[in-house]
LOMARKOL-73105 format. One record per atom (N, C-alpha, C, O): x negated, y negated, z; residue number from 1. Coordinates in steps of 0.001 Angstrom, whole numbers, always signed. Layout:
BEGIN
<mimar X="X" Y="Y" Z="Z" i="NUM"/>
...
//
This chain:
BEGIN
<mimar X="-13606" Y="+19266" Z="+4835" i="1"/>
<mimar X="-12385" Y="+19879" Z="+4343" i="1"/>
<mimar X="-12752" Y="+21179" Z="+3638" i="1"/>
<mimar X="-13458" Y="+21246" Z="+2632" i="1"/>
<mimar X="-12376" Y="+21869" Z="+4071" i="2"/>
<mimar X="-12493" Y="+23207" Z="+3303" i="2"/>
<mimar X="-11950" Y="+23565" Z="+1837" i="2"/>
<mimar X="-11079" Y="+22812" Z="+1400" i="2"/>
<mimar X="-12312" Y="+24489" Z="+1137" i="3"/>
<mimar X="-11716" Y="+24812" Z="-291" i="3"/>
<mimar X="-9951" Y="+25214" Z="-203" i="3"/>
<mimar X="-9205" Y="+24755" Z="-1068" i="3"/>
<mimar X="-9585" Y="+25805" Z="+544" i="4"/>
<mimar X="-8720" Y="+26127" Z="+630" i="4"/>
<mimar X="-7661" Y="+25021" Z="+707" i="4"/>
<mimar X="-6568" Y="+25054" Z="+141" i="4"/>
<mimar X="-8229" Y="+23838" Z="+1641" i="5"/>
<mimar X="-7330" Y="+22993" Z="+1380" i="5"/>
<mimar X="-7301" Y="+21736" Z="+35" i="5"/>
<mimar X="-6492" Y="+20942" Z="-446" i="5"/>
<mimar X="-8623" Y="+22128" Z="-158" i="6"/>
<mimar X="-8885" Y="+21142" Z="-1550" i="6"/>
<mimar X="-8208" Y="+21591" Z="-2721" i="6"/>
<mimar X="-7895" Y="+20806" Z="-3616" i="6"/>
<mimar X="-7907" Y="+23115" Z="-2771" i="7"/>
<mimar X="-7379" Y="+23893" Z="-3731" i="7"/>
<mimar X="-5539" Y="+23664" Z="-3541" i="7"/>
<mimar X="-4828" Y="+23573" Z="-4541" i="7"/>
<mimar X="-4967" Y="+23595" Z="-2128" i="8"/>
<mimar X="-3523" Y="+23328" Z="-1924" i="8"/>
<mimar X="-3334" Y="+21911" Z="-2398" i="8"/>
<mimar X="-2515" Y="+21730" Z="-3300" i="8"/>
<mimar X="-3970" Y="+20917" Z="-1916" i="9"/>
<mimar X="-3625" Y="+19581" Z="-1993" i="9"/>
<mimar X="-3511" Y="+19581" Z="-3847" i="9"/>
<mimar X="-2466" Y="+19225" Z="-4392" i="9"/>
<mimar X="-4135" Y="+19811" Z="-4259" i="10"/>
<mimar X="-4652" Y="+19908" Z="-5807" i="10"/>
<mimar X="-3337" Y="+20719" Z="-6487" i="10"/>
<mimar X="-2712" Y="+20310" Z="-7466" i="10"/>
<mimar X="-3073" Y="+21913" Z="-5773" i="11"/>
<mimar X="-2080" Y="+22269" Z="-6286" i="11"/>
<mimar X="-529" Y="+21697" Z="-6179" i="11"/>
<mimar X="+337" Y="+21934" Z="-7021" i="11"/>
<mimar X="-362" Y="+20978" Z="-5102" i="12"/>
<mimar X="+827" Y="+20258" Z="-4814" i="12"/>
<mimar X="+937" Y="+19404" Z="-5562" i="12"/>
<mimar X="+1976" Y="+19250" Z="-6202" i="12"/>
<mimar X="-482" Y="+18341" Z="-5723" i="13"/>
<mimar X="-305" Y="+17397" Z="-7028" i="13"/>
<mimar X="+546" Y="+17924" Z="-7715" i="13"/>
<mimar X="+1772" Y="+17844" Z="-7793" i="13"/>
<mimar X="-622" Y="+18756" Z="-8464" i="14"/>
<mimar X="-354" Y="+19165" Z="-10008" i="14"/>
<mimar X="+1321" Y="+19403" Z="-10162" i="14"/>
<mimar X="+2072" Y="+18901" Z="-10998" i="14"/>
<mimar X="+1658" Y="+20395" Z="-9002" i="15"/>
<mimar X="+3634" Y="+20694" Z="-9233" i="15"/>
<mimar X="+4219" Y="+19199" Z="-9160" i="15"/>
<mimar X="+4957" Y="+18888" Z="-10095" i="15"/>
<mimar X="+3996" Y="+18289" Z="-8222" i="16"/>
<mimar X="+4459" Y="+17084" Z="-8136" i="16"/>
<mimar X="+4961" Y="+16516" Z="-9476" i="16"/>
<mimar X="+6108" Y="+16246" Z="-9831" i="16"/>
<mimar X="+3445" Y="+16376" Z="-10310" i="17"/>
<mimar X="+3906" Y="+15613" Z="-11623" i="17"/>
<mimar X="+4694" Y="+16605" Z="-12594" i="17"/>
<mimar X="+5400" Y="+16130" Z="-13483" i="17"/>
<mimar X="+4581" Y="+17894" Z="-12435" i="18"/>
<mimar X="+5352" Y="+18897" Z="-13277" i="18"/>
<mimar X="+6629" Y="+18859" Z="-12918" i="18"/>
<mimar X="+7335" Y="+19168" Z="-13878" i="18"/>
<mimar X="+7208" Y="+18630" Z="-12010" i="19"/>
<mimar X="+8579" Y="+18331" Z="-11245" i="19"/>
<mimar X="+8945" Y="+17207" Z="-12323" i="19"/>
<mimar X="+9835" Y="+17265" Z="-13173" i="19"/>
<mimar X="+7604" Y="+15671" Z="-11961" i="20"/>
<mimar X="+8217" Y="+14720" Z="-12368" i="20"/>
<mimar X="+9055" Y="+14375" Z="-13863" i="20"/>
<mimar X="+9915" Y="+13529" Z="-14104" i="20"/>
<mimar X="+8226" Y="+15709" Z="-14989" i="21"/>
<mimar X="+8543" Y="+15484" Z="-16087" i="21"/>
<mimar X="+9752" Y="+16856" Z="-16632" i="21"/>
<mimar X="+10129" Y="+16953" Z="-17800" i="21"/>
<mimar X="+10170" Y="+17738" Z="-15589" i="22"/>
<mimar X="+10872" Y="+18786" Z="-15518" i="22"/>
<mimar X="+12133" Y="+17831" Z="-15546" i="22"/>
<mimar X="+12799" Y="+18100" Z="-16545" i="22"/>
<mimar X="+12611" Y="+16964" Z="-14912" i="23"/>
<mimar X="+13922" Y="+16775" Z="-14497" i="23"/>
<mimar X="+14866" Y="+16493" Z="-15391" i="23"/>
<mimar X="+14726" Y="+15319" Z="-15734" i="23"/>
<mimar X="+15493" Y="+16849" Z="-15772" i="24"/>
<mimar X="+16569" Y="+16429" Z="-16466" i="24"/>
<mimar X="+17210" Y="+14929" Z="-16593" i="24"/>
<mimar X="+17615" Y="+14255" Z="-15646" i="24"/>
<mimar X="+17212" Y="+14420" Z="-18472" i="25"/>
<mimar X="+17646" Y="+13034" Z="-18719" i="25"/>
<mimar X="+18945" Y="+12582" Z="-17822" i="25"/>
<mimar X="+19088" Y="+11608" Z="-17083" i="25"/>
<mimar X="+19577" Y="+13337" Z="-18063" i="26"/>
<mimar X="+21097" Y="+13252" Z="-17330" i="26"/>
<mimar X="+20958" Y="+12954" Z="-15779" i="26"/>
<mimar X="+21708" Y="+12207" Z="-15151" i="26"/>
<mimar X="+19994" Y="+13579" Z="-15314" i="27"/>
<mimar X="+19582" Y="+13083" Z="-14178" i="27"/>
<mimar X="+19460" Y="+11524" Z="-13647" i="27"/>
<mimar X="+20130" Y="+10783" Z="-12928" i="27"/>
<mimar X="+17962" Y="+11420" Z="-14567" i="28"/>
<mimar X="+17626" Y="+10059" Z="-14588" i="28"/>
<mimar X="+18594" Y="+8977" Z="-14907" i="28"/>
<mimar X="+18680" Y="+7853" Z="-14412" i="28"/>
<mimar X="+19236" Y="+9489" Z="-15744" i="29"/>
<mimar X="+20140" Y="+8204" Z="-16107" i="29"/>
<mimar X="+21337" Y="+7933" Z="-14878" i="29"/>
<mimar X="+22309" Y="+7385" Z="-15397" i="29"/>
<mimar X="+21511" Y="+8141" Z="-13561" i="30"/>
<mimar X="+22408" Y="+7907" Z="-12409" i="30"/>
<mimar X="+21761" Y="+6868" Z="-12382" i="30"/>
<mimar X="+20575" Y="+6673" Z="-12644" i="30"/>
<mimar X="+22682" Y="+6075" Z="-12006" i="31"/>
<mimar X="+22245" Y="+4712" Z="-11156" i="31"/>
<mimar X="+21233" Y="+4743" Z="-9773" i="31"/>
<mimar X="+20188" Y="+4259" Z="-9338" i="31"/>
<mimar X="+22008" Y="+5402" Z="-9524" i="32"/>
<mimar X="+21563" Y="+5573" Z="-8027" i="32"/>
<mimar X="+19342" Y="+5513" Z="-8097" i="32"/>
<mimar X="+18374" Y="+4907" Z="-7638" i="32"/>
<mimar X="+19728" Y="+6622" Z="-9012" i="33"/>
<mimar X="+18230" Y="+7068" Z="-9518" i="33"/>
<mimar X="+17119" Y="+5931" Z="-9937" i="33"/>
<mimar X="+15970" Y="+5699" Z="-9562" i="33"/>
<mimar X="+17904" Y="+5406" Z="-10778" i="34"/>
<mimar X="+17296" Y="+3958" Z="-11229" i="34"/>
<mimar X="+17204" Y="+3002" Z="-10562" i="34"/>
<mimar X="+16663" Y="+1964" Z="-10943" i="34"/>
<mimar X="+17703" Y="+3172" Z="-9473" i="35"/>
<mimar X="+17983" Y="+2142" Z="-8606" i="35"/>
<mimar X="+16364" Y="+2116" Z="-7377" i="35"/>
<mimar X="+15686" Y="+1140" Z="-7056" i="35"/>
<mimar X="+16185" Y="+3777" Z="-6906" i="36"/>
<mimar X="+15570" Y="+4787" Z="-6094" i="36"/>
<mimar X="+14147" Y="+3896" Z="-6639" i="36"/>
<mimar X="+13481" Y="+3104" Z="-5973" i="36"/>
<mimar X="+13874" Y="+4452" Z="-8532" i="37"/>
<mimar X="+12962" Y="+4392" Z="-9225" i="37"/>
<mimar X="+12403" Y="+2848" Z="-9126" i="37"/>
<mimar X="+11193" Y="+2860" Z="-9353" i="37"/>
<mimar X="+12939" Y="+1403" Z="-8836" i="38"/>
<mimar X="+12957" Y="+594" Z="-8863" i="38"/>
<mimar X="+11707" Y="+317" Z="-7810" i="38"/>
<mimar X="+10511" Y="+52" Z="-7932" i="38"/>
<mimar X="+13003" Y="+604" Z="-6261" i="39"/>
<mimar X="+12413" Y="+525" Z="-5234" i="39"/>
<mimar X="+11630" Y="+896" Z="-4331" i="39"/>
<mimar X="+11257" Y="+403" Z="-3266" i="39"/>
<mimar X="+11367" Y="+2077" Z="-5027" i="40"/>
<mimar X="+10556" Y="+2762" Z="-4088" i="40"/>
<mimar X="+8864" Y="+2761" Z="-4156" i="40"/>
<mimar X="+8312" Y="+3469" Z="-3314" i="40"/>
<mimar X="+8052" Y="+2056" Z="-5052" i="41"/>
<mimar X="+7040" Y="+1891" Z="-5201" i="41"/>
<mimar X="+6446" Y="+661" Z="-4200" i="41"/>
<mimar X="+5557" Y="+635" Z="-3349" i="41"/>
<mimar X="+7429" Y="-385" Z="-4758" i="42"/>
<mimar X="+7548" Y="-1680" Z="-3511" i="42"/>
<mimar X="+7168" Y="-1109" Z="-2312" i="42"/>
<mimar X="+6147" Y="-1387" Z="-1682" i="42"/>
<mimar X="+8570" Y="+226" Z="-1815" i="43"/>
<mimar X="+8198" Y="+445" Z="-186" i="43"/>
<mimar X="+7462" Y="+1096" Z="+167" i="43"/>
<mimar X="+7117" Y="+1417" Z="+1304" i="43"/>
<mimar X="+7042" Y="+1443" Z="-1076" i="44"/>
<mimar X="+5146" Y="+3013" Z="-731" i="44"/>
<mimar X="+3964" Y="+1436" Z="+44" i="44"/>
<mimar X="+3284" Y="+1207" Z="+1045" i="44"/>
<mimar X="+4379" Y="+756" Z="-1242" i="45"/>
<mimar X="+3322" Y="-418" Z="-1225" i="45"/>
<mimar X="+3033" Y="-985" Z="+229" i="45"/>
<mimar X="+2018" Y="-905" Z="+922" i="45"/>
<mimar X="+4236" Y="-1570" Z="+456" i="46"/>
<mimar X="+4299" Y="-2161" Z="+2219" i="46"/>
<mimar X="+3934" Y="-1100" Z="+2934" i="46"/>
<mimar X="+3182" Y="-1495" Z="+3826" i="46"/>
<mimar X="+4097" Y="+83" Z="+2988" i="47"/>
<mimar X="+3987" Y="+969" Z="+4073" i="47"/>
<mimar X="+2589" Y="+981" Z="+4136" i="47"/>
<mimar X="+2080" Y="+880" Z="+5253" i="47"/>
<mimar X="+1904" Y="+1079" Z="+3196" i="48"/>
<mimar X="+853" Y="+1430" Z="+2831" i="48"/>
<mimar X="-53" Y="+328" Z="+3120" i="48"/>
<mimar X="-1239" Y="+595" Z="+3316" i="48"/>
<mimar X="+375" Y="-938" Z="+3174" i="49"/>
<mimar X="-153" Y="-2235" Z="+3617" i="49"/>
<mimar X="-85" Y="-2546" Z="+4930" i="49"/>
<mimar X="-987" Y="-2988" Z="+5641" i="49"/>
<mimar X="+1525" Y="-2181" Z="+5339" i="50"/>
<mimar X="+768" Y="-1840" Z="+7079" i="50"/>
<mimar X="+190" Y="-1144" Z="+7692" i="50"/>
<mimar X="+113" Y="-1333" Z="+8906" i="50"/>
<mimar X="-340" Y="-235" Z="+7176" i="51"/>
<mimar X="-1155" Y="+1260" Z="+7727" i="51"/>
<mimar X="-2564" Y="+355" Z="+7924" i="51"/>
<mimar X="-3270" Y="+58" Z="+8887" i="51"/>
<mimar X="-2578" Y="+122" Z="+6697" i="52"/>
<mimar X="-4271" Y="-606" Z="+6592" i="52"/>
<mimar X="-4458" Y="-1735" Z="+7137" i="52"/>
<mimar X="-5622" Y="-2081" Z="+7338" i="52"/>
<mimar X="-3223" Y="-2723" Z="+7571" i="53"/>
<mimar X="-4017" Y="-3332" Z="+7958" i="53"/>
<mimar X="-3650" Y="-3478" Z="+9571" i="53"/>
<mimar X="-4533" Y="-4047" Z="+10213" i="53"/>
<mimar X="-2470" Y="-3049" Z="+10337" i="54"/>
<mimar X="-2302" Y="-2973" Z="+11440" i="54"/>
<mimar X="-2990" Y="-1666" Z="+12316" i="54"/>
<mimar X="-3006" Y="-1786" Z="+13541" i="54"/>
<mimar X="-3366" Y="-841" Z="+11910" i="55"/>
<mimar X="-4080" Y="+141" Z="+12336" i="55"/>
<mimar X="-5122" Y="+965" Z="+12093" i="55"/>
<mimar X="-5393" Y="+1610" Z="+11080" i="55"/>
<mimar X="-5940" Y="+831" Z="+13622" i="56"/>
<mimar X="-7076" Y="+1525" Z="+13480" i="56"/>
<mimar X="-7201" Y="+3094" Z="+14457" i="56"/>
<mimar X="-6863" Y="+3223" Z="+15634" i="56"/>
<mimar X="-7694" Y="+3997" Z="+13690" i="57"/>
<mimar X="-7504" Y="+5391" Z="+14693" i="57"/>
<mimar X="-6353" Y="+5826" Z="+14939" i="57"/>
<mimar X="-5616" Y="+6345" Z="+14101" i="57"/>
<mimar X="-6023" Y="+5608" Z="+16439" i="58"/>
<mimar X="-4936" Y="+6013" Z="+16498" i="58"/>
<mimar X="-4055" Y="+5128" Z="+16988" i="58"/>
<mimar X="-2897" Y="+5456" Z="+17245" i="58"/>
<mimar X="-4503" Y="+3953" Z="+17160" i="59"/>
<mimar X="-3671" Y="+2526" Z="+17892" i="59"/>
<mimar X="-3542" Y="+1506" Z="+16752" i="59"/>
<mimar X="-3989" Y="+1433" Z="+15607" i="59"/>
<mimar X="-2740" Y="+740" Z="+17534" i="60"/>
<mimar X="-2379" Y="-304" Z="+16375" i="60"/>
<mimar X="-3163" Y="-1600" Z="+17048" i="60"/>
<mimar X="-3353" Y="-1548" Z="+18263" i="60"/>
<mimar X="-3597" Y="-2689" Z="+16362" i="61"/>
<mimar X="-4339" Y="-3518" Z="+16700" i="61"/>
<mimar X="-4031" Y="-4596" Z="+15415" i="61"/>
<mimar X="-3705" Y="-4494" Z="+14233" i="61"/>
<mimar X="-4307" Y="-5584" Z="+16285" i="62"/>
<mimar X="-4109" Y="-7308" Z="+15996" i="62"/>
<mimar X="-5625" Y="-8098" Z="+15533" i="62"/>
<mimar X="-6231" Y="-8597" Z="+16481" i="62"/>
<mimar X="-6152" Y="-8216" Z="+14400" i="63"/>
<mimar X="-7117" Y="-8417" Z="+14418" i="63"/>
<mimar X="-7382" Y="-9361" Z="+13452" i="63"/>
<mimar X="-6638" Y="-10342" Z="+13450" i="63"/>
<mimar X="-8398" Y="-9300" Z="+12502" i="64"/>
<mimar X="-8486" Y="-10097" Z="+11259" i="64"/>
<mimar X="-8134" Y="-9825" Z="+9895" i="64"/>
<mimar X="-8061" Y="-10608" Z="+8948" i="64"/>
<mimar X="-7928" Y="-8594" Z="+9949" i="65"/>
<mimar X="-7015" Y="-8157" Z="+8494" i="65"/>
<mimar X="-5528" Y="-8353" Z="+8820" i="65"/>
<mimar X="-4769" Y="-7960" Z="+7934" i="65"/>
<mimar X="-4832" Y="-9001" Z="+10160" i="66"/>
<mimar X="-3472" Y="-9405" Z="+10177" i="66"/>
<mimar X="-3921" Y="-11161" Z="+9787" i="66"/>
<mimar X="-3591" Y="-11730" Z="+8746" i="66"/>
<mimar X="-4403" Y="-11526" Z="+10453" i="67"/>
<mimar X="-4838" Y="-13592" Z="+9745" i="67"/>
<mimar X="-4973" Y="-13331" Z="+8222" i="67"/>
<mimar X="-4372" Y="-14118" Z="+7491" i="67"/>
<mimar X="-5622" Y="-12414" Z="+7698" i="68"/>
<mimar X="-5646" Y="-12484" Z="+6310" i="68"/>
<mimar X="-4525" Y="-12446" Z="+5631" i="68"/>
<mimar X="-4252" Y="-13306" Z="+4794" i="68"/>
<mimar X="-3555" Y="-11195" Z="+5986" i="69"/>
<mimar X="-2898" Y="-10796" Z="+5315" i="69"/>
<mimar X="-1844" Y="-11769" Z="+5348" i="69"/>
<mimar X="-1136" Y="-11857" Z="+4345" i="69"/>
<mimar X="-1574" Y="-12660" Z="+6524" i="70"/>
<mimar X="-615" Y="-14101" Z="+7116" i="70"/>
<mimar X="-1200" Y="-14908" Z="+5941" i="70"/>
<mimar X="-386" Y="-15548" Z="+5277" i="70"/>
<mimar X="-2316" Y="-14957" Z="+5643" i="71"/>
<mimar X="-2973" Y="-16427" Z="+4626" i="71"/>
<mimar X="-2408" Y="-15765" Z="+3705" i="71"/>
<mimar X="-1284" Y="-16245" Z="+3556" i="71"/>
<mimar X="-2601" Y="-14806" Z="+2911" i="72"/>
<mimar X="-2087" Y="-14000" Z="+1898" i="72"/>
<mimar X="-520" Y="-13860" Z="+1358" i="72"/>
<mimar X="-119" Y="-13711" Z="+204" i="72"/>
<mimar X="+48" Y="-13937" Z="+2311" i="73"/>
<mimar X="+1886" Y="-14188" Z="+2417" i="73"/>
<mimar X="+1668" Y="-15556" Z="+2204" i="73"/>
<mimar X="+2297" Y="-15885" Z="+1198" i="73"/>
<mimar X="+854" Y="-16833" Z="+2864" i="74"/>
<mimar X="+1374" Y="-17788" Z="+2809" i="74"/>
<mimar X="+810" Y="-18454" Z="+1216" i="74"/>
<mimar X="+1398" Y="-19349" Z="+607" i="74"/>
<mimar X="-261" Y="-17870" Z="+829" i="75"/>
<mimar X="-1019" Y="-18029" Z="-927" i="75"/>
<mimar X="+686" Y="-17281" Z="-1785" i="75"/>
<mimar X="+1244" Y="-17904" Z="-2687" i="75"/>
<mimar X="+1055" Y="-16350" Z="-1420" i="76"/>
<mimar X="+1843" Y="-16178" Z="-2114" i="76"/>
<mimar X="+3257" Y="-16963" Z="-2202" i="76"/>
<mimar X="+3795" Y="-17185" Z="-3287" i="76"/>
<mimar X="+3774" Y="-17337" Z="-1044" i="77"/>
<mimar X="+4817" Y="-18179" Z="-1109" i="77"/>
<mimar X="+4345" Y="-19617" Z="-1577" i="77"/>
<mimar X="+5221" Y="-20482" Z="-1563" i="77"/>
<mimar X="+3148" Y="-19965" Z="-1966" i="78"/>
<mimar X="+3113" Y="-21294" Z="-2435" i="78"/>
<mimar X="+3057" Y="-20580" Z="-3953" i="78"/>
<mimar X="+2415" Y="-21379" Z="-4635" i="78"/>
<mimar X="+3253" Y="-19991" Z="-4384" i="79"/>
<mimar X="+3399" Y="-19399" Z="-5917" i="79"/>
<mimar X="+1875" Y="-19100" Z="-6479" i="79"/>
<mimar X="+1586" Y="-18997" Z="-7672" i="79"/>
<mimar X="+783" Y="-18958" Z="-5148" i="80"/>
<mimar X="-668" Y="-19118" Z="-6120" i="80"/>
<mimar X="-311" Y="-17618" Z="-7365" i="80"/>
<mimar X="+702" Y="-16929" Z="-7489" i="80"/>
<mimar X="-1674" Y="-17580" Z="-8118" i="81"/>
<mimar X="-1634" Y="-16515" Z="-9035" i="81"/>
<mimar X="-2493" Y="-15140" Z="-7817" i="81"/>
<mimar X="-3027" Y="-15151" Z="-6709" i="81"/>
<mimar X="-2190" Y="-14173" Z="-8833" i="82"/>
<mimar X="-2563" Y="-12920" Z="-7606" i="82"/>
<mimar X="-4139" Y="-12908" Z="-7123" i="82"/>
<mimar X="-4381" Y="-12409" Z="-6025" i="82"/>
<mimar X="-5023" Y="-13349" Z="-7772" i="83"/>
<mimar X="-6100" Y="-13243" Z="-7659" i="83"/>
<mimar X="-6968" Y="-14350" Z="-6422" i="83"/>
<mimar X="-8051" Y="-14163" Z="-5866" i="83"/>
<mimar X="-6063" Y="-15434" Z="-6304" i="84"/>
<mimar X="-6165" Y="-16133" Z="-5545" i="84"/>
<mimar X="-5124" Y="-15796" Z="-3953" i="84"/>
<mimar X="-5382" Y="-16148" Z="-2801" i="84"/>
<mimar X="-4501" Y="-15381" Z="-4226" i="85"/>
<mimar X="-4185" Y="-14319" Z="-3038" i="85"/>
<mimar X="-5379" Y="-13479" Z="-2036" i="85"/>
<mimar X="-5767" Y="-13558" Z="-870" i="85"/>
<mimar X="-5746" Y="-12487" Z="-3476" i="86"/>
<mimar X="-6603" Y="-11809" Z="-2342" i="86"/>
<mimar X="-7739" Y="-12404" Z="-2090" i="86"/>
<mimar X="-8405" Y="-12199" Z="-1075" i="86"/>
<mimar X="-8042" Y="-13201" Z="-3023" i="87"/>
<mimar X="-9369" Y="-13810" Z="-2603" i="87"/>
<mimar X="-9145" Y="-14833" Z="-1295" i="87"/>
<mimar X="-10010" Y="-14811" Z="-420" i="87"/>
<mimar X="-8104" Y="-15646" Z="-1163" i="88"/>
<mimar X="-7680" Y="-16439" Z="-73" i="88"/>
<mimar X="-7763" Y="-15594" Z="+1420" i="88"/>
<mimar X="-8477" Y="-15895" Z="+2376" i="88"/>
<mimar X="-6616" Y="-14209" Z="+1297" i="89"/>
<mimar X="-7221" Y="-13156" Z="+2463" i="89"/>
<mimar X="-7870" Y="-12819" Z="+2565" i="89"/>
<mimar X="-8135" Y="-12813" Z="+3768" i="89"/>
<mimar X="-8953" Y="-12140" Z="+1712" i="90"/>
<mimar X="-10429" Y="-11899" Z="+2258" i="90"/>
<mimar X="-10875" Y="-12761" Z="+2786" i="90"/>
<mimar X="-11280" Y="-12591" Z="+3936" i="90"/>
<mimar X="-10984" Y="-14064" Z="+2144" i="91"/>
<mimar X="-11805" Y="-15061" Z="+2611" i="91"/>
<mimar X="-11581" Y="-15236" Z="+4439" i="91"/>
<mimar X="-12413" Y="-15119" Z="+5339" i="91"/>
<mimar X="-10281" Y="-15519" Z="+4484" i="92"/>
<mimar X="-9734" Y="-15629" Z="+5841" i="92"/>
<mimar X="-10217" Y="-14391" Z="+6819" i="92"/>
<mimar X="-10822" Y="-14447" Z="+7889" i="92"/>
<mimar X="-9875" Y="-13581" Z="+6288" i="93"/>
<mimar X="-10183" Y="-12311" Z="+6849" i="93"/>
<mimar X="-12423" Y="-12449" Z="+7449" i="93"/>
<mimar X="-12933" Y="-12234" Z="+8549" i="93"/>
<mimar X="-12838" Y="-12721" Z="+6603" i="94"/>
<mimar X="-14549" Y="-12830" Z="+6606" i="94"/>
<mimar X="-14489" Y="-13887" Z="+7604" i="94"/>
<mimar X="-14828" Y="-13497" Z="+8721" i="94"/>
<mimar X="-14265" Y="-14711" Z="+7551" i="95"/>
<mimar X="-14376" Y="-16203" Z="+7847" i="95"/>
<mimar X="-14196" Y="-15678" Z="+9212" i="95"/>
<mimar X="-15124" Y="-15766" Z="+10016" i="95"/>
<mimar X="-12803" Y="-15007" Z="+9613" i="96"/>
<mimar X="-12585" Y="-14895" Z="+11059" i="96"/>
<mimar X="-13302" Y="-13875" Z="+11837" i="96"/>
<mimar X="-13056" Y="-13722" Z="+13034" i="96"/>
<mimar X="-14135" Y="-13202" Z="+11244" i="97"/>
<mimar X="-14861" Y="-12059" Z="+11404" i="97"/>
<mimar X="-16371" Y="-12679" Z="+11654" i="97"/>
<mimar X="-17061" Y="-12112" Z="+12501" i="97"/>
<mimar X="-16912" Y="-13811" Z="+10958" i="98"/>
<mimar X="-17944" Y="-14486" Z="+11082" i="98"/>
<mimar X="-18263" Y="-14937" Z="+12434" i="98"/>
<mimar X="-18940" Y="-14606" Z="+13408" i="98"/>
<mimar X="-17277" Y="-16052" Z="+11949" i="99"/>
<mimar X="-17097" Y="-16965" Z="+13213" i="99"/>
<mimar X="-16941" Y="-16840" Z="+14949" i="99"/>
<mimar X="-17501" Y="-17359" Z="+15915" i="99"/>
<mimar X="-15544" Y="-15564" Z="+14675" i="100"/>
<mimar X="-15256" Y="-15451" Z="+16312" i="100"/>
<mimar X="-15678" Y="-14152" Z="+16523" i="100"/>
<mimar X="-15610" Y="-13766" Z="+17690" i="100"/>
<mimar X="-16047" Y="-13471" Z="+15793" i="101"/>
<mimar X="-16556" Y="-11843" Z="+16165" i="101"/>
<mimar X="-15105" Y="-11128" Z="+16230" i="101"/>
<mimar X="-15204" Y="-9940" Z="+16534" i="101"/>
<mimar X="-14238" Y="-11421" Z="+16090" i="102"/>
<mimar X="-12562" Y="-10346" Z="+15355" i="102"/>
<mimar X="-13094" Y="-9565" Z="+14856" i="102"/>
<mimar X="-14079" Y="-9982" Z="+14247" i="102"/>
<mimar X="-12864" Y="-8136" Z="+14774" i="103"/>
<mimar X="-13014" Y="-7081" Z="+13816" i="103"/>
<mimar X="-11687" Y="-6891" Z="+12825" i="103"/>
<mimar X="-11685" Y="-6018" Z="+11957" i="103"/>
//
C-alpha cells in the first residue's frame, strides 16, 4: 500500500470521528436516530461474520468455519456463557479440519 493511501484512509478516519462528535444534540435525540444507533452495530457485526466466515478470495465456500459457526448458534441458543461459545466453534471448527481435511 502506498503512502498516499495510508495517508487518505487515515484521513477519512480521523473526519469520520470528527463528524461523529460535530453533530448536533437535537439531532441525536430523533428517534429514528436512536433507533439507527441501536441497530446498527448488531448489523456491522453479522455482515462482518459472514464475510469471514463464508468467504474466501473471491468465492464463497462451505467449509469448517460454517460447522463452527452452526455449533456456535447452537452453544448460544442453549444460553451457554460467551466464552464457551467461541471456544465450542473453534473447537468444532479444528476438530473438522483435523479429522476430514475441510479447510
Amino acid at each position: 500500500m502506498s503512502w498516499a493511501g495510508v495517508l487518505a484512509v487515515s484521513a477519512i478516519a480521523y473526519l469520520t470521528k470528527l463528524a461523529g462528535i460535530a453533530i448536533p444534540q437535537h439531532v441525536l435525540d430523533k428517534t429514528y436516530i436512536a433507533k439507527l444507533a441501536v441497530l446498527l452495530p448488531t448489523s456491522l457485526l453479522a455482515a462482518l461474520t459472514a464475510v469471514q466466515v463464508f468467504a474466501a478470495e473471491t468465492s464463497l465456500v462451505l467449509d469448517a468455519r460454517a460447522a463452527g459457526l452452526a455449533a456456535g448458534v447452537v452453544a448460544y441458543k442453549l444460553r451457554a456463557p460467551f466464552i464457551v461459545i467461541v471456544i465450542t466453534a473453534a473447537a468444532v471448527a479444528a476438530l473438522l479440519r483435523a479429522v476430514s481435511g475441510i479447510n
